[in-house]
C-alpha positions as CSV (number, residue, x, y, z in Angstrom):
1,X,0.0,0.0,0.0
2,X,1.2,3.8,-0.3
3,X,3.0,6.0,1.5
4,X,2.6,9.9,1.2
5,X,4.7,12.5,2.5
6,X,3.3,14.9,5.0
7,X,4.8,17.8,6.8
8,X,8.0,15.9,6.1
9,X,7.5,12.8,6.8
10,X,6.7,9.7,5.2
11,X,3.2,8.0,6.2
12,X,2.2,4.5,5.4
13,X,-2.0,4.0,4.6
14,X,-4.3,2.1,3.7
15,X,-7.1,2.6,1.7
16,X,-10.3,0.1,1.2
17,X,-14.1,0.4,0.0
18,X,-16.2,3.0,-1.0
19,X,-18.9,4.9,0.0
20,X,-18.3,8.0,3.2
21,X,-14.5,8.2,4.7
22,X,-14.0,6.5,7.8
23,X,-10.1,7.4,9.4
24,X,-8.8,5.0,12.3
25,X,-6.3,5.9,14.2
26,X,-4.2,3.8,16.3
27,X,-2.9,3.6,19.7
28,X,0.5,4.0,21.0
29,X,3.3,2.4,20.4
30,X,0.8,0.4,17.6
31,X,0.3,0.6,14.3
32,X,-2.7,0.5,11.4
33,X,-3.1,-4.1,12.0
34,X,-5.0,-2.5,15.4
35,X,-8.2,-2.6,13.1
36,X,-7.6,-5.4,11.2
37,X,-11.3,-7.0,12.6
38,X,-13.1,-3.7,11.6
39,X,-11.5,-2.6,8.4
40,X,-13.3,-5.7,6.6
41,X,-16.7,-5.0,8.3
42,X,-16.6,-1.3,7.8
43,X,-15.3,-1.2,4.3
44,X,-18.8,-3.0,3.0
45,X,-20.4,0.5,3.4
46,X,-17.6,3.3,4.0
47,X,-14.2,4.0,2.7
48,X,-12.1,3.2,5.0
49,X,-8.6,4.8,5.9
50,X,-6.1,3.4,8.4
51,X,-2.3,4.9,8.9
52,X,0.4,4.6,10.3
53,X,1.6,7.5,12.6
54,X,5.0,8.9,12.4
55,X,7.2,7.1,14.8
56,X,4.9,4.1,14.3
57,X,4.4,0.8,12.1
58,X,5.9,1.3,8.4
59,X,5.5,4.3,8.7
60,X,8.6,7.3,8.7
61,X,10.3,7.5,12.3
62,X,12.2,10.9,12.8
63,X,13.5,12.0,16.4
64,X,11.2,13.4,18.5
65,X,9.6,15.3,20.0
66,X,6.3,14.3,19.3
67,X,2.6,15.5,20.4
68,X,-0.8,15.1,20.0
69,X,-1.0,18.3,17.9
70,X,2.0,16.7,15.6
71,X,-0.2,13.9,15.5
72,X,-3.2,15.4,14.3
73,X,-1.3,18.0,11.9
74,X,-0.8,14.9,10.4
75,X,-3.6,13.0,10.3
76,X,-5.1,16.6,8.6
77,X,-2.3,16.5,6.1
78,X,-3.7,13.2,4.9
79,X,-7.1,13.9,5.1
80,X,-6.1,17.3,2.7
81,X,-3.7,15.4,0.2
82,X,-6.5,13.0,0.1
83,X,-9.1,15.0,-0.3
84,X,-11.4,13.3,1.8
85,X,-12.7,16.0,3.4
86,X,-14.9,15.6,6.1
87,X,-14.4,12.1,7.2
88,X,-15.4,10.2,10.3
89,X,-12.8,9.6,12.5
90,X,-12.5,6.7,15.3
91,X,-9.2,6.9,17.4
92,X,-8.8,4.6,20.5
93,X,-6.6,5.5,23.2
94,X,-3.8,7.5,21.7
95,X,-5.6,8.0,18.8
96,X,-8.9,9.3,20.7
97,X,-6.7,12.1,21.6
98,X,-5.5,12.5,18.3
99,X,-9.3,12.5,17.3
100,X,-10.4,14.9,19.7
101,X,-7.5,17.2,18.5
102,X,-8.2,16.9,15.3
103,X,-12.0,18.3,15.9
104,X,-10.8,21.1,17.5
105,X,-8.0,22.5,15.3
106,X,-9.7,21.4,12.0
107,X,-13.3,21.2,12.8
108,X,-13.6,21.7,8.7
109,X,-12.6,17.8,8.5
110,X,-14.5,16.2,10.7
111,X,-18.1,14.6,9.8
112,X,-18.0,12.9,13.5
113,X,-15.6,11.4,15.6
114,X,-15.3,8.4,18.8
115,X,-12.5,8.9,21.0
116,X,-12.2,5.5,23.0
117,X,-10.5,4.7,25.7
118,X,-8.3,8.1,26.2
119,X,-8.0,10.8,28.2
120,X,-9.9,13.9,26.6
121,X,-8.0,16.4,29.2
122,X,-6.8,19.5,27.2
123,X,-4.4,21.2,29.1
124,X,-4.4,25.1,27.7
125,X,-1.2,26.8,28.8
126,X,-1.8,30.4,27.4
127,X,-4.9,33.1,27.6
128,X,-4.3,33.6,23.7
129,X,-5.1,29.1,23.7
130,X,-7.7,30.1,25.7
131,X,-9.6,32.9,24.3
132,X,-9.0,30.8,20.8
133,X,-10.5,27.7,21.8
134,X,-13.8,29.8,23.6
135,X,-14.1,31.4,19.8
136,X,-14.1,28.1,18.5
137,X,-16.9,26.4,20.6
138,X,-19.0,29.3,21.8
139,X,-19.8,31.2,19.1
């Protein structure tokens, strides 16, 4: 399967059926074979798109450091080169945060989303982080 270069770095995906785009995102320290059990089901009625994050599975591993923002920067870079525009996205641990950072920087990509098993703390360091991310959900 491919492999497409985003913000630098070289991702491996997969891409199988047809119909609305469904992104899964993987776990930690995991890679895309997490769904390997849903991709088959899924992919009778949705397009569905699994990756490899950076650091992780065939895909590119440059040194650190990573984030969750990285992470979704990424994910967003694939979705754009894509053009898949909005998709659903299901992320489980690791990638629930992913998922959930994805929503909120790039709320234009995202159809819907499950974040499973994670932690959907957002830590905002700044007043600018915050006054941005009040603009973004309260108005």
């Amino acid at each position: 399967m491919p492999f497409l270069n985003v913000n630098g770095v070289d991702l491996y995906y997969e891409v199988n059926g047809k119909g609305q785009t469904v992104v899964f995102i993987h776990g930690l320290g995991s890679s895309c074979q997490d769904w390997e059990k849903q991709e088959p089901v899924f992919s009778k009625q949705y397009q569905v798109v699994t990756l490899d994050l950076r650091g992780h599975g065939k895909s590119q591993k440059p040194s650190g450091p990573y984030s969750i923002a990285l992470f979704a920067r990424d994910v967003a870079g694939l979705i754009r080169s894509l053009n898949l525009a909005p998709v659903h996205v299901v992320g489980i641990s690791l990638g629930g945060m992913i998922a959930l950072q994805l929503a909120a920087d790039h709320p234009e990509l995202v159809r819907s989303f499950v974040a499973a098993n994670n932690n959907s703390e957002m830590i905002v360091r700044t007043w600018k982080d915050r006054w941005e991310i009040f603009m973004r959900t309260n108005v």
